[in-house]
MITI-432099 format. One line per field, with one value per residue (C-alpha): residue in three letters; residue number from 0; x, y, z. Coordinates in Angstrom, 3 decimals. Layout:
N
type: ALA;...;
seq: NUM;...;
px: X;...;
py: Y;...;
pz: Z;...;
# end
This chain:
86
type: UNK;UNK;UNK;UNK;UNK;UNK;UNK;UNK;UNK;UNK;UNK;UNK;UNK;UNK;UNK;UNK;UNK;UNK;UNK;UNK;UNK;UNK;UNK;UNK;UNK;UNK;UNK;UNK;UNK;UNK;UNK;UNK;UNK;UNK;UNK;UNK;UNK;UNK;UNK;UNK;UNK;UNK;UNK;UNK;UNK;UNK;UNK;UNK;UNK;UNK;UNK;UNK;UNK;UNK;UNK;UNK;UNK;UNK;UNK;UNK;UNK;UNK;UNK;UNK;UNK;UNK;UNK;UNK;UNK;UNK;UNK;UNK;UNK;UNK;UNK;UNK;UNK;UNK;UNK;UNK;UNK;UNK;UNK;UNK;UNK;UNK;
seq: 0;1;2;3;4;5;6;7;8;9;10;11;12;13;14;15;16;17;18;19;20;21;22;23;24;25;26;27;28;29;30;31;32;33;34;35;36;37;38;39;40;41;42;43;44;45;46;47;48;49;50;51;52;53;54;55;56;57;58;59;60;61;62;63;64;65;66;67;68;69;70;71;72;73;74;75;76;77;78;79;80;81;82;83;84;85;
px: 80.045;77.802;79.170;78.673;74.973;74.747;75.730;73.210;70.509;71.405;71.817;68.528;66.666;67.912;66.735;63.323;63.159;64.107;60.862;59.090;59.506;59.450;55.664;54.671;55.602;53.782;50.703;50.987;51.144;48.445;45.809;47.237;46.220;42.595;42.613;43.305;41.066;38.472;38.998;39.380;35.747;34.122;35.804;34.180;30.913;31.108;32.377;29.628;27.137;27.977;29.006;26.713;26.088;27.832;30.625;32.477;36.003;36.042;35.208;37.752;40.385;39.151;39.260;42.677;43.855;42.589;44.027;47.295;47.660;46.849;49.149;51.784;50.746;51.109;54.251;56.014;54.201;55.731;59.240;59.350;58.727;60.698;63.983;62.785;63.482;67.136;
py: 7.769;9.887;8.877;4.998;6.383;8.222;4.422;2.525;4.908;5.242;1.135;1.239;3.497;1.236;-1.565;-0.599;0.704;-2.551;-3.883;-1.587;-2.245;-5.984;-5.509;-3.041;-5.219;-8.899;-6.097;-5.570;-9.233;-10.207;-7.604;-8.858;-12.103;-11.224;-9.497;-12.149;-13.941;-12.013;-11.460;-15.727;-16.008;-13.435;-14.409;-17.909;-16.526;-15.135;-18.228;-20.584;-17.709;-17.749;-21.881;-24.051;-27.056;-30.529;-28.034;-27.506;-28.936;-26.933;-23.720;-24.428;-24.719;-21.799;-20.133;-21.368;-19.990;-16.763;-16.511;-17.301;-15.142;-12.365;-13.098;-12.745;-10.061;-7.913;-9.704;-8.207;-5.087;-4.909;-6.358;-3.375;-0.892;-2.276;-2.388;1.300;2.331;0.940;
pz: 3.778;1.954;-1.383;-0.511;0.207;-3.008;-4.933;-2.688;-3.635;-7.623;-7.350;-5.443;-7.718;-10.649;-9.534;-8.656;-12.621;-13.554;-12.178;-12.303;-16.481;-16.442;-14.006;-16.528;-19.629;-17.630;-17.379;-20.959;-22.158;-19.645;-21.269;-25.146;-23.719;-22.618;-25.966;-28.270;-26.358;-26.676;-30.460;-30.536;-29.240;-31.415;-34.570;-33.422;-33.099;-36.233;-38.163;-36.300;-37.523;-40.958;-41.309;-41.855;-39.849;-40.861;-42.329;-39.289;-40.336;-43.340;-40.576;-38.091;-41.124;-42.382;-39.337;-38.706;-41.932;-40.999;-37.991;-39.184;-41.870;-39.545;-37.604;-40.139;-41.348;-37.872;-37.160;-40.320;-39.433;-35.887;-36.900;-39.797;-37.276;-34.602;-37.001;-37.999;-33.915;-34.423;
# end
């Protein structure tokens, strides 16, 4: 009896890791949300700032462009040290 205890615990305590790691990681990509959000409207502010007015295709392509090539950037940044942990 005690040993079927012992497996309903360990299964138990498993299982609450389990979520306990998938709440953590929802946390995570929630506040990488807000962030990216956050950077999204100030790299706007900045661009409207600085473009002037009858120009704004040429802004939000430029902006666009930006933002993408950041984005690649970090993503061969994070894959390099992600295959670096393996």
């Amino acid at each position: 009896m005690a040993k079927k205890i012992r497996k309903v615990a360990a299964k138990f305590s498993k299982n609450n890791r389990e979520v306990a790691e998938k709440t953590i990681t929802l946390i995570l990509g929630a506040v990488a949300l807000i962030a990216a959000l956050a950077w999204n409207e100030t790299i706007k502010a900045i661009f409207d700032k600085f473009i002037q007015p009858g120009d704004e295709l040429i802004g939000k392509l430029f902006y666009a462009l930006i933002v993408t090539v950041i984005f690649v950037i970090l993503s061969i940044n994070l894959q390099r040290v992600i295959s670096k942990k393996k």
